[in-house]
ROSE-4610 file (N, C-alpha, C; in Angstrom, 1 decimal, always signed):
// ROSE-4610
residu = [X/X/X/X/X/X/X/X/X/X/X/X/X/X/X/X/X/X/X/X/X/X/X/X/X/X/X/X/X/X/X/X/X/X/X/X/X/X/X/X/X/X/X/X/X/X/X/X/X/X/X/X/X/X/X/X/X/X/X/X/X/X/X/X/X/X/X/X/X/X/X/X/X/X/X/X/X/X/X/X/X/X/X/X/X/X/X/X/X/X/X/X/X/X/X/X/X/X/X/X/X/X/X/X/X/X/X/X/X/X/X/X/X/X/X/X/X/X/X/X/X/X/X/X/X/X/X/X/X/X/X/X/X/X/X/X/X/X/X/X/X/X/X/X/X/X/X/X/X/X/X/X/X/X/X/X/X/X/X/X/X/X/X/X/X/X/X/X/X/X/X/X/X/X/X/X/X/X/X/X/X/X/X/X/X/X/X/X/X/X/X/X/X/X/X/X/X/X/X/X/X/X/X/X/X/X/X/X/X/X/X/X/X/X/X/X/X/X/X/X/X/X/X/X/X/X/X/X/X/X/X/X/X/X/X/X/X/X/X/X/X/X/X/X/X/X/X/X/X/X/X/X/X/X/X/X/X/X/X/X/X/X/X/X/X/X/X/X/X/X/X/X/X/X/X/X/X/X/X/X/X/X/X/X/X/X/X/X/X/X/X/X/X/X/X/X/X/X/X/X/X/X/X/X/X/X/X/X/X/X/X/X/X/X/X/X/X/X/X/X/X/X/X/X/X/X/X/X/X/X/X/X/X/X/X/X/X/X/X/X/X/X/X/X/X/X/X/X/X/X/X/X/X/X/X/X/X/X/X/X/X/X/X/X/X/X/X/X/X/X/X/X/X/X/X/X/X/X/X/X/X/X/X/X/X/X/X/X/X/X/X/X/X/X/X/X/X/X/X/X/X/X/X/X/X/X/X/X/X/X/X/X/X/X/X/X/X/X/X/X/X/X/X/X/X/X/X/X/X/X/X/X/X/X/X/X/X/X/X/X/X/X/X/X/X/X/X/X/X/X/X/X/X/X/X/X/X/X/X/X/X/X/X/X/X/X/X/X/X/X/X/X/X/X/X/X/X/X/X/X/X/X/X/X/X/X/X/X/X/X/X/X/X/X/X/X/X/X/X/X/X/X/X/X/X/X/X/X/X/X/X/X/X/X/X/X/X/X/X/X/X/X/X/X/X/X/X/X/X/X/X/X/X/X/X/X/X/X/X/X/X/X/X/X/X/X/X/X/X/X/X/X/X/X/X/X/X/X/X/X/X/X/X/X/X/X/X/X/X/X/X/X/X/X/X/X/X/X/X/X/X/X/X/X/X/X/X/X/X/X/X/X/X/X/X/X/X/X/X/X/X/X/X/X/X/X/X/X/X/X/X/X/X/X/X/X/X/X/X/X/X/X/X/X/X/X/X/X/X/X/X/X/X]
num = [1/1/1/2/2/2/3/3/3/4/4/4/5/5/5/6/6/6/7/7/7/8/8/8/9/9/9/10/10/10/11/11/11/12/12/12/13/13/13/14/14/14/15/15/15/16/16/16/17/17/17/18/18/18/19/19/19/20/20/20/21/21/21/22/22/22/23/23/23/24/24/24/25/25/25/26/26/26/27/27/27/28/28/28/29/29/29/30/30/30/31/31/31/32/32/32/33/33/33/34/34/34/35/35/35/36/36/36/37/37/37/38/38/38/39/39/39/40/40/40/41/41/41/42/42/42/43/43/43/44/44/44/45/45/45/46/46/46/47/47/47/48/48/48/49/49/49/50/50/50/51/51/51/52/52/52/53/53/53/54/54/54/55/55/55/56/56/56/57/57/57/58/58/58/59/59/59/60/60/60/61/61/61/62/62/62/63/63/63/64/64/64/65/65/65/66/66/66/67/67/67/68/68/68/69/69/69/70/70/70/71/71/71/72/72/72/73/73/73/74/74/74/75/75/75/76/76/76/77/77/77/78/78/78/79/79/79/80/80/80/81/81/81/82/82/82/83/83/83/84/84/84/85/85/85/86/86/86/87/87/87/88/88/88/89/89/89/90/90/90/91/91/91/92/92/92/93/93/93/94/94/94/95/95/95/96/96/96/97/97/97/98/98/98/99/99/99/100/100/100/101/101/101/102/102/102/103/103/103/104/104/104/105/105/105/106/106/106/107/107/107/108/108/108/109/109/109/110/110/110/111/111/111/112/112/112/113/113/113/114/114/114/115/115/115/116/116/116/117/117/117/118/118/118/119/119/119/120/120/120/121/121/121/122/122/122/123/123/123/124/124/124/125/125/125/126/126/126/127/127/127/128/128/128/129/129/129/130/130/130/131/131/131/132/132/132/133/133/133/134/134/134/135/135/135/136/136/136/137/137/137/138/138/138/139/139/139/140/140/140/141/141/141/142/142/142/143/143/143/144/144/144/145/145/145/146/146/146/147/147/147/148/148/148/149/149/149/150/150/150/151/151/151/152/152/152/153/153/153/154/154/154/155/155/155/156/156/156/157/157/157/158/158/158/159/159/159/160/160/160/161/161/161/162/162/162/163/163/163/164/164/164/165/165/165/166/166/166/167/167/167/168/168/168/169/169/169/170/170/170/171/171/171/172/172/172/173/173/173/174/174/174/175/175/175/176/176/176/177/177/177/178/178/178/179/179/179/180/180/180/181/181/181/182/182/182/183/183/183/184/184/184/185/185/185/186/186/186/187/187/187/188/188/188/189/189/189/190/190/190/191/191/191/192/192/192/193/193/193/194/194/194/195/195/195/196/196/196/197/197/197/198/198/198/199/199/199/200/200/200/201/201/201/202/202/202/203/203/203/204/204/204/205/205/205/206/206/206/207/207/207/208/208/208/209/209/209/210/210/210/211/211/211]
x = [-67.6/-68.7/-69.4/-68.9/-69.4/-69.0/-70.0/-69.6/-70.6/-71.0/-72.4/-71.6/-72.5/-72.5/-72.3/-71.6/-70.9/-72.2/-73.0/-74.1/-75.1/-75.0/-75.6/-75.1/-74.1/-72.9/-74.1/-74.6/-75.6/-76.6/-77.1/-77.9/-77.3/-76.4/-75.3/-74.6/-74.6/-73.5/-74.2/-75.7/-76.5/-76.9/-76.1/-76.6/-75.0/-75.5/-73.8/-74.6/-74.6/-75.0/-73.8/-74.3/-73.3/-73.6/-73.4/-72.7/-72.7/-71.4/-71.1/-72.5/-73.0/-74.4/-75.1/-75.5/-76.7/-76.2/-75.0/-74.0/-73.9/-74.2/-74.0/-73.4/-72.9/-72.6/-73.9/-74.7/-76.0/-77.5/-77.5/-78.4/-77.7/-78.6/-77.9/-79.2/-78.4/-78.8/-79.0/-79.9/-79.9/-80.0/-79.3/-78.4/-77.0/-76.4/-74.9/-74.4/-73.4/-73.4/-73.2/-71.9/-71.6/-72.4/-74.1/-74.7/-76.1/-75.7/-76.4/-77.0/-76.0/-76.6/-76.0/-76.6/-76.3/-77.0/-78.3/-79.0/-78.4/-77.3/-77.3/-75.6/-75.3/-74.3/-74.7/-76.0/-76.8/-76.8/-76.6/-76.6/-77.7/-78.3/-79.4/-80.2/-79.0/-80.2/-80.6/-79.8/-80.0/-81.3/-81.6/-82.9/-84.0/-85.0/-86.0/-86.6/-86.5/-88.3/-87.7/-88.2/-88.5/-89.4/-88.6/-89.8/-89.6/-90.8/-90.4/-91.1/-89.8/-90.2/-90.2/-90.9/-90.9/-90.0/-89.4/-88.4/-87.8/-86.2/-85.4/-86.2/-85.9/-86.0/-85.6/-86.0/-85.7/-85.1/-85.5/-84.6/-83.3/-82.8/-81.2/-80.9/-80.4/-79.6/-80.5/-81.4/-82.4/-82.4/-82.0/-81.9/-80.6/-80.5/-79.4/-79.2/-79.8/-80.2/-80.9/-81.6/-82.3/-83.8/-84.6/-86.3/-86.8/-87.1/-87.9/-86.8/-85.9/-84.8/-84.4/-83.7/-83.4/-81.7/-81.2/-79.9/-79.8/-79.1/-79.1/-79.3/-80.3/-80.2/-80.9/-82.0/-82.9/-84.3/-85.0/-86.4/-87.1/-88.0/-88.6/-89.5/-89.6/-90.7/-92.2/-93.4/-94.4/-94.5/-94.6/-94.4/-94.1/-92.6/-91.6/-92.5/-92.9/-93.2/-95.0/-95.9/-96.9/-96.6/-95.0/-95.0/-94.3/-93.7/-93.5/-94.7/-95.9/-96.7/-97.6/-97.7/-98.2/-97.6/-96.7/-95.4/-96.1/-95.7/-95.7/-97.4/-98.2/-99.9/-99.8/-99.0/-99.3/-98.7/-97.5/-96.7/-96.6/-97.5/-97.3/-96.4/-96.6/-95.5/-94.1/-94.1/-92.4/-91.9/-92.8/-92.5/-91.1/-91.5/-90.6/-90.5/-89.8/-89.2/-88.5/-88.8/-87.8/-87.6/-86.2/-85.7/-85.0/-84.6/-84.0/-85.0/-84.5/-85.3/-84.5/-83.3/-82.2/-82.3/-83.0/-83.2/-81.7/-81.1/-79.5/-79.4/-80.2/-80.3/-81.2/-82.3/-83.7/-82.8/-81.8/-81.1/-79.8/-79.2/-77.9/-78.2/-79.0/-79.1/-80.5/-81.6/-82.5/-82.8/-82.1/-82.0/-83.2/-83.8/-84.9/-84.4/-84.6/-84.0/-85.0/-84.4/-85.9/-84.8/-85.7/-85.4/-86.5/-85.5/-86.6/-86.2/-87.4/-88.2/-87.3/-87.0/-85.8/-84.4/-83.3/-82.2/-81.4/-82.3/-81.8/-82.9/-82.8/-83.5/-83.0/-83.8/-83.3/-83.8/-83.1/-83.3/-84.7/-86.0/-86.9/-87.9/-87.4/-88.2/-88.6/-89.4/-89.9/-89.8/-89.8/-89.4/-89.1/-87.9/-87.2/-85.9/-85.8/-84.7/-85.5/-86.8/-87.5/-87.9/-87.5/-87.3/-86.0/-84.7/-83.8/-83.4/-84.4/-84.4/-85.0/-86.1/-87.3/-87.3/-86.7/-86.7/-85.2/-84.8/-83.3/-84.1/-84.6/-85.5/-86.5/-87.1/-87.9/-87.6/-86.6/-85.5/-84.8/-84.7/-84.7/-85.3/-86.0/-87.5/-88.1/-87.7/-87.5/-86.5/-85.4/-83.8/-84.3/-84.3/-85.2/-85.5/-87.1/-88.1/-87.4/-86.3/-86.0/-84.8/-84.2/-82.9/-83.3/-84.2/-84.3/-85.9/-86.5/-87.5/-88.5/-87.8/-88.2/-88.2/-88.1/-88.0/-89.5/-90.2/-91.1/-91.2/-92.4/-91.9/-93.6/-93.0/-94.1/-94.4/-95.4/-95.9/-97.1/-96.8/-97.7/-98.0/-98.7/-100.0/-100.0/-101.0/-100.7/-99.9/-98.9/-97.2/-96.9/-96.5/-95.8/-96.4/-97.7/-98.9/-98.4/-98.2/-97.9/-97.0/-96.1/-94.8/-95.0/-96.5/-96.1/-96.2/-96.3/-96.2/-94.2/-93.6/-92.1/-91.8/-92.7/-92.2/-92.6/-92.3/-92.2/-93.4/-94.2/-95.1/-95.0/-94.0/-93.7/-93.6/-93.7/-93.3/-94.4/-95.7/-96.6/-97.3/-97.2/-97.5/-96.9/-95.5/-94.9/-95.1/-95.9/-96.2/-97.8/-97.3/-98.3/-98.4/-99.4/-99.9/-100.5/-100.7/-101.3/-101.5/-102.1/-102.5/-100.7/-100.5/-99.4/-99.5/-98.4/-98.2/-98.6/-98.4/-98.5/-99.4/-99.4/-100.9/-101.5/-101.8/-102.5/-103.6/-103.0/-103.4/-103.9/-103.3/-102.6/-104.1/-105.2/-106.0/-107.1/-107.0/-107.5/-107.4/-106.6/-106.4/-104.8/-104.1/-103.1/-102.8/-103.6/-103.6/-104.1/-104.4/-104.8/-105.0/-104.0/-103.5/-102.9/-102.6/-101.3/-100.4/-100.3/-99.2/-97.9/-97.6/-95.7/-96.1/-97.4/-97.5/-97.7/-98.6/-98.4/-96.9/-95.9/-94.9/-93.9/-94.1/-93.6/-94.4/-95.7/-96.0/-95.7/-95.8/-94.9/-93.8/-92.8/-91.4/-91.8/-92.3/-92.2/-91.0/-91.4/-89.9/-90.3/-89.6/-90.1/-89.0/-88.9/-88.6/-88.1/-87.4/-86.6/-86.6/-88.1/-88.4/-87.8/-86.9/-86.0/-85.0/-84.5/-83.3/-82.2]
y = [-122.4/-121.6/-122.2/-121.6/-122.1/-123.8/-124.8/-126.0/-127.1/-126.3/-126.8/-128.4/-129.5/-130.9/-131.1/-131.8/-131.7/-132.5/-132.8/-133.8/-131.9/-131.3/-129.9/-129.3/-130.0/-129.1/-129.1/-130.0/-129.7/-128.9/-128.4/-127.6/-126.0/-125.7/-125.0/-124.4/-125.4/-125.0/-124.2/-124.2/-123.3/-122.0/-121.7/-119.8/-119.5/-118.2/-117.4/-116.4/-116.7/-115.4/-114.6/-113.6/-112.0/-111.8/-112.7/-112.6/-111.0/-110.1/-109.0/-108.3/-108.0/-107.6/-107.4/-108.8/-109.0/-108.5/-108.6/-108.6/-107.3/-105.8/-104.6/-103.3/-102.5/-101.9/-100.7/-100.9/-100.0/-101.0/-101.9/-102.8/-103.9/-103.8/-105.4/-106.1/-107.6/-108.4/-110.1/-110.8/-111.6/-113.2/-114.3/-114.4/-114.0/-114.2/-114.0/-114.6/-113.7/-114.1/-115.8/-116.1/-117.4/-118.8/-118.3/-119.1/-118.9/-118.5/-118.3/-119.7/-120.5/-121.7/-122.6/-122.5/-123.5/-125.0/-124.6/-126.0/-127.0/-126.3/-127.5/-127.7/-127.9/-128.9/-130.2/-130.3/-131.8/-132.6/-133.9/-134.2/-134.5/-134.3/-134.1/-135.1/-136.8/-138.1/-138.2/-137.6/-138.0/-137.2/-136.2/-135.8/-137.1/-136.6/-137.4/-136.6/-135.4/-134.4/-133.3/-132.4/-131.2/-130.0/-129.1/-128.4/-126.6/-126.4/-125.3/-124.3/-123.1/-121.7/-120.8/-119.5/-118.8/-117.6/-117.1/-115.6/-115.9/-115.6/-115.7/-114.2/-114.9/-113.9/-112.6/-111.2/-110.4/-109.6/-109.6/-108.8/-109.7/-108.9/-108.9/-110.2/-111.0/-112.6/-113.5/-113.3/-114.2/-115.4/-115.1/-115.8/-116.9/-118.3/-118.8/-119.7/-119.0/-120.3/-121.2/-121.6/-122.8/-122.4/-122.8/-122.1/-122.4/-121.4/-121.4/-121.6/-121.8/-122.1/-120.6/-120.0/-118.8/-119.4/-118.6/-118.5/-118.9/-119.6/-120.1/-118.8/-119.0/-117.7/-116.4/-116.5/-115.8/-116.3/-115.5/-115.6/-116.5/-117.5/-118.4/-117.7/-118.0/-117.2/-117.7/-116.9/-117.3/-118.9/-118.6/-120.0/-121.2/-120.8/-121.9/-123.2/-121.6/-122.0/-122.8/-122.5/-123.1/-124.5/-124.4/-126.1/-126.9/-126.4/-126.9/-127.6/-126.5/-126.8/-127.9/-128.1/-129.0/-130.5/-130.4/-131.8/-132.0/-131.4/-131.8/-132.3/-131.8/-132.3/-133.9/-134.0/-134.8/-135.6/-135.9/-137.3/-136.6/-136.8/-136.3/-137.3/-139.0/-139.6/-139.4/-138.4/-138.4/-137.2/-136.3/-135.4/-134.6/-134.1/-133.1/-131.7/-131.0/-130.3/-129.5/-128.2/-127.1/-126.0/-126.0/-124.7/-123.5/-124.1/-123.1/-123.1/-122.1/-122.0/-122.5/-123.0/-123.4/-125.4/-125.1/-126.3/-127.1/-127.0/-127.4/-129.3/-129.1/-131.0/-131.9/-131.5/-131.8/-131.5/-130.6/-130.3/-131.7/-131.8/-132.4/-134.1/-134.4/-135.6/-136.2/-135.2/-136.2/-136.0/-135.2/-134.6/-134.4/-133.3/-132.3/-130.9/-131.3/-130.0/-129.1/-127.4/-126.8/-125.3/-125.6/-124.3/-123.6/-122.2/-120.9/-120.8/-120.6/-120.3/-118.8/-118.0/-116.7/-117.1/-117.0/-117.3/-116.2/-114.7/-114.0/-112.7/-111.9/-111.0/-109.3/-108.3/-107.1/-106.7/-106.8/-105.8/-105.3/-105.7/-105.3/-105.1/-105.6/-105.9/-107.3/-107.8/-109.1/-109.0/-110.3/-110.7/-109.4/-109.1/-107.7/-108.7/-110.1/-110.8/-112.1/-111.8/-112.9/-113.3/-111.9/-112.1/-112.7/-112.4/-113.2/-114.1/-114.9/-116.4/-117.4/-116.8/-117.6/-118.7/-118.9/-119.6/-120.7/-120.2/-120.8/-121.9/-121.5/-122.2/-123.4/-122.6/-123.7/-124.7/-124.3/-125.4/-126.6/-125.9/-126.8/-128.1/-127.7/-128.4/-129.4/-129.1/-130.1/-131.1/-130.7/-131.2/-131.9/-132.1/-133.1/-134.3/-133.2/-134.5/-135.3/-134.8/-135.6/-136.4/-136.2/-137.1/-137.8/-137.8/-138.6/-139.0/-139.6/-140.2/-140.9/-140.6/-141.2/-140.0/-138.5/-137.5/-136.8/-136.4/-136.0/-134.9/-133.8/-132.4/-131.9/-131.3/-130.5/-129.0/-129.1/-127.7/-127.1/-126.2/-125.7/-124.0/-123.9/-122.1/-122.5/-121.3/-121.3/-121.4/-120.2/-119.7/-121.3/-122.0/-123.3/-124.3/-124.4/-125.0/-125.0/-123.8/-123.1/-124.1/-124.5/-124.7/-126.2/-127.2/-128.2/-128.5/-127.6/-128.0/-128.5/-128.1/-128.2/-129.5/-130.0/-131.7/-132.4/-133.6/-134.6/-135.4/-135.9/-136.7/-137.7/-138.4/-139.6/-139.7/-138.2/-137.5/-137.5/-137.5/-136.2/-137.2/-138.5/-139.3/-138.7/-138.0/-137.6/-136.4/-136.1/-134.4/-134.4/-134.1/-133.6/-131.9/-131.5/-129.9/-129.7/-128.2/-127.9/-126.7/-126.2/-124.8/-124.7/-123.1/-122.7/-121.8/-122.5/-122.3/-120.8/-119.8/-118.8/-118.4/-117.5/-117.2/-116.5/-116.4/-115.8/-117.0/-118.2/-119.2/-120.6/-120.4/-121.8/-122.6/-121.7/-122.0/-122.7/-122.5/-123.0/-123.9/-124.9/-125.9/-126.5/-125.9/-126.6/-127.3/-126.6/-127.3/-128.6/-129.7/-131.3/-131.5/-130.8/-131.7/-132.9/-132.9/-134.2/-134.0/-133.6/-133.5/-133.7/-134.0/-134.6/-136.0/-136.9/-137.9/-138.4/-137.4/-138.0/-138.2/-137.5/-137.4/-138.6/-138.8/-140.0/-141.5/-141.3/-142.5/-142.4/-141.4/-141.4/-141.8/-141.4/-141.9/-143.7/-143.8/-145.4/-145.4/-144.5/-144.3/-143.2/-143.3/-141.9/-141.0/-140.0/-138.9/-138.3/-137.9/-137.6/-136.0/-135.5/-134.2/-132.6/-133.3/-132.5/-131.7/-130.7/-129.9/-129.6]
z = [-148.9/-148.5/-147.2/-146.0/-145.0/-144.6/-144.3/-144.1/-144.5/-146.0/-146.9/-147.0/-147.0/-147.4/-148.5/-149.3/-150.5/-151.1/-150.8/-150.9/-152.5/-151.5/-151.9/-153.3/-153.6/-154.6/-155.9/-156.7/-157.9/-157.9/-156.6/-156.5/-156.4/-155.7/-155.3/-156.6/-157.3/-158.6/-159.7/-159.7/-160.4/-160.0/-158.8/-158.0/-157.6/-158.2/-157.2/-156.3/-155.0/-154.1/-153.6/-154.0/-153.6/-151.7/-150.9/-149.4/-149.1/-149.9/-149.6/-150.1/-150.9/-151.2/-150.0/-149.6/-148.8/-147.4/-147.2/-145.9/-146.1/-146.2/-147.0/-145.3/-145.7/-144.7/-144.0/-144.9/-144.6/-143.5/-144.1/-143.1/-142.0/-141.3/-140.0/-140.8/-141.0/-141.5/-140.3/-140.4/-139.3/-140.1/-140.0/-138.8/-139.6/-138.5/-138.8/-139.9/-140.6/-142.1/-142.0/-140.7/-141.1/-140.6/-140.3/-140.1/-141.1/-142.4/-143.6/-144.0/-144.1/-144.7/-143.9/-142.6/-141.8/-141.9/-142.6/-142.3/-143.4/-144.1/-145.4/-144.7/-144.2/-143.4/-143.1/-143.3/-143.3/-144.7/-144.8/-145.6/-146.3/-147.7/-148.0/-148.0/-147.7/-147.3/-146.1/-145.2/-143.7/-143.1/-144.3/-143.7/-143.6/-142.0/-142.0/-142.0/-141.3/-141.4/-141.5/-142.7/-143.1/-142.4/-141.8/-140.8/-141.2/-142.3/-143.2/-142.3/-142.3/-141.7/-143.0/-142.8/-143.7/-143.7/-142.1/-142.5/-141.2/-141.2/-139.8/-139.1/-137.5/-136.4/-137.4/-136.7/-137.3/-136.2/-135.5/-133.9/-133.7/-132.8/-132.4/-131.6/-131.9/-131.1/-131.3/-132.6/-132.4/-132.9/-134.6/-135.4/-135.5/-136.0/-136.2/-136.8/-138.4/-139.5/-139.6/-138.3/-138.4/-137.7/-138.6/-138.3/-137.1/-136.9/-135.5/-134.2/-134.5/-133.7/-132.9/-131.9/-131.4/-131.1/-130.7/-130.0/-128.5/-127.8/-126.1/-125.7/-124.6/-124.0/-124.1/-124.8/-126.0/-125.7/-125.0/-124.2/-126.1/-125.3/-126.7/-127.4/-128.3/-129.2/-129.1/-129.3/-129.1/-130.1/-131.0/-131.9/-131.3/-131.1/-130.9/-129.5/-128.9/-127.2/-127.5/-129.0/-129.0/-129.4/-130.3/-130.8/-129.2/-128.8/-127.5/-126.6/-126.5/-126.0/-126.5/-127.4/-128.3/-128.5/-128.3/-128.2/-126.3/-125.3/-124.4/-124.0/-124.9/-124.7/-125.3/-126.5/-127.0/-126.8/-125.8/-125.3/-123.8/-123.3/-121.5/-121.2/-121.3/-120.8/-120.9/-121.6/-121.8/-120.8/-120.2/-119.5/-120.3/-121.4/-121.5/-121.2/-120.9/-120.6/-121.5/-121.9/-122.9/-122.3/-121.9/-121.3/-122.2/-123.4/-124.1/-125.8/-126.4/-127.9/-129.0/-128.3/-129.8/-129.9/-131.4/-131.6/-132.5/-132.2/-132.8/-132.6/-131.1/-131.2/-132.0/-132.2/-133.2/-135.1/-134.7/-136.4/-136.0/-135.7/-135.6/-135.2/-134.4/-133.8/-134.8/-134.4/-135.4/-136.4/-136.8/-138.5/-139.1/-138.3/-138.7/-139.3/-141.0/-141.4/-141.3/-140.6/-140.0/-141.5/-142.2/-143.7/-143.4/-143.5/-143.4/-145.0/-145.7/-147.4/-147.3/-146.6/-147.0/-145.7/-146.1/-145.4/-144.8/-145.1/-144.3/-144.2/-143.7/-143.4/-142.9/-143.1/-142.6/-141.0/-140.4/-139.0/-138.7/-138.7/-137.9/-139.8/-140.2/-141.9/-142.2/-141.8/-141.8/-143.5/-144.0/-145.1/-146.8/-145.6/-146.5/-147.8/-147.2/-148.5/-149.1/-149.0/-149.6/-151.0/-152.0/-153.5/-153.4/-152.8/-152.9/-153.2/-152.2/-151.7/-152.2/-152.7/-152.8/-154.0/-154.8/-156.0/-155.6/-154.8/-154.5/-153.3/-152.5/-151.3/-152.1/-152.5/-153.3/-154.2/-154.9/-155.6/-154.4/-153.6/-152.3/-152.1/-151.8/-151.8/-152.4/-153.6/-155.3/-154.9/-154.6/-154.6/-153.4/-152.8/-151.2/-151.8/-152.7/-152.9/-153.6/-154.8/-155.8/-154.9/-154.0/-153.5/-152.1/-151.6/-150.4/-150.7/-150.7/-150.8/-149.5/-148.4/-147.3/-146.2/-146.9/-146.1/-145.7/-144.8/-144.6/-144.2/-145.4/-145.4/-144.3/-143.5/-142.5/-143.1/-143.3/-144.0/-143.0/-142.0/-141.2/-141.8/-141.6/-142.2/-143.9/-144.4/-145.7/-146.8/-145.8/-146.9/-147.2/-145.8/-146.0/-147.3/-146.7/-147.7/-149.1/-149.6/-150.8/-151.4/-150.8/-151.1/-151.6/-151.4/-151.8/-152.9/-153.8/-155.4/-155.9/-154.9/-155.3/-155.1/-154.4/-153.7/-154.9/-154.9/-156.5/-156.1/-156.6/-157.0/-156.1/-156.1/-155.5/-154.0/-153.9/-152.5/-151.5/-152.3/-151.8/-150.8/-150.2/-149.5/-148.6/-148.3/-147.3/-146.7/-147.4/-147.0/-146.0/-144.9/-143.4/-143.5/-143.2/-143.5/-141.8/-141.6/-140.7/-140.3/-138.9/-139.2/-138.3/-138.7/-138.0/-136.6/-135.6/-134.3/-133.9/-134.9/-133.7/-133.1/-132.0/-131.6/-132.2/-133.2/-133.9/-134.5/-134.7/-135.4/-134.4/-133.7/-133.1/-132.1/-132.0/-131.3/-132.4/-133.6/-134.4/-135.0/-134.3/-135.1/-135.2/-134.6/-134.0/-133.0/-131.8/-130.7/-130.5/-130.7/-130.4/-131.6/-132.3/-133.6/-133.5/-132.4/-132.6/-134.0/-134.0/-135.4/-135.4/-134.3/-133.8/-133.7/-133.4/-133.5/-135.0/-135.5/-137.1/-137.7/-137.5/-137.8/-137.6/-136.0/-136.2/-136.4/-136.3/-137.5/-138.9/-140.0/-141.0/-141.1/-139.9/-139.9/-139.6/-138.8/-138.1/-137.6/-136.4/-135.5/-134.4/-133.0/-132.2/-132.3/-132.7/-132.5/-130.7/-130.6/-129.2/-129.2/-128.4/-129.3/-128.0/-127.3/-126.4/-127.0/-126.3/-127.7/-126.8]
């Protein structure tokens, strides 16, 4: 199934998802089937930061398994473009620069697993597969806290908030909250958050927050 990390298999081995179901010849479904479970190609220790979305893009070339993430070439999303803005306030020295919305280097190099809470979606139906998902995601989340211990889960708006009852006890030192990026929110309390710096003081490490 895909090029899931064998690391995944006990979690994996308790769900059968029907693909052809959800993949159906009546709805467009986003992302592409074979980037469903893209983010678990990662191994589940190598995570260092957890960066939870709640529903893939729902328009056309947007989505591509990985949250908040877009496809090359895919005008950035307001979100994406406030955490952007927010990184480049908060380390001016580093003069970064984001030209595209696909975060594939932030997933692969610094092993920021970015999990959208639903792993697929219907065509212009914002969280139209989120009964789906949602118990399978959040077992996620559990499976983290309980196998990596040194992983740090970012929970930005409420929905995310929600979600930290799934993290283990032992965990909950590692869990950073905050308001969420979009503009709807983002003036309230996201902006001079520093919240990429909290992150990597939790880590005790800098983060290379370019994509």
């Amino acid at each position: 199934m895909n090029n899931i990390h064998n690391s995944w298999n006990p979690l994996f081995s308790k769900y059968n998802f029907d693909l052809d179901k959800i993949y159906n010849k009546k709805d467009i479904v986003y992302p592409v089937r074979e980037n469903i479970f893209k983010v678990f190609e990662m191994d589940v220790k190598d995570i260092r930061v957890l960066l939870l979305g709640q529903d893939p893009y729902h328009n056309p070339n947007q989505a591509n398994g990985l949250s908040f993430s877009v496809n090359d070439g895919i005008v950035i999303p307001p979100s994406l473009r406030n955490i952007y803005k927010e990184i480049q306030q908060t380390f001016p020295e580093r003069n970064y620069t984001f030209k595209t919305g696909n975060l594939k280097r932030w997933f692969k190099e610094e092993k920021i697993f970015l999990l959208n809470s639903s792993l697929s979606v219907i065509h212009n139906k914002p969280a139209s597969h989120m009964a789906i998902w949602s118990d399978f995601t959040n077992d996620v989340i559990k499976y983290i806290s309980e196998q990596n211990n040194t992983c740090i889960f970012v929970l930005l708006g409420n929905f995310a908030k929600s979600k930290a009852q799934f993290i283990s006890y032992s965990n909950k030192n590692n869990i950073i909250v905050g308001v969420h990026p979009s503009p709807l929110s983002a003036s309230r309390g996201f902006f001079g958050s520093n919240i990429f710096k909290t992150i990597e003081d939790k880590l005790g490490a800098e983060i290379c927050w370019l994509n």
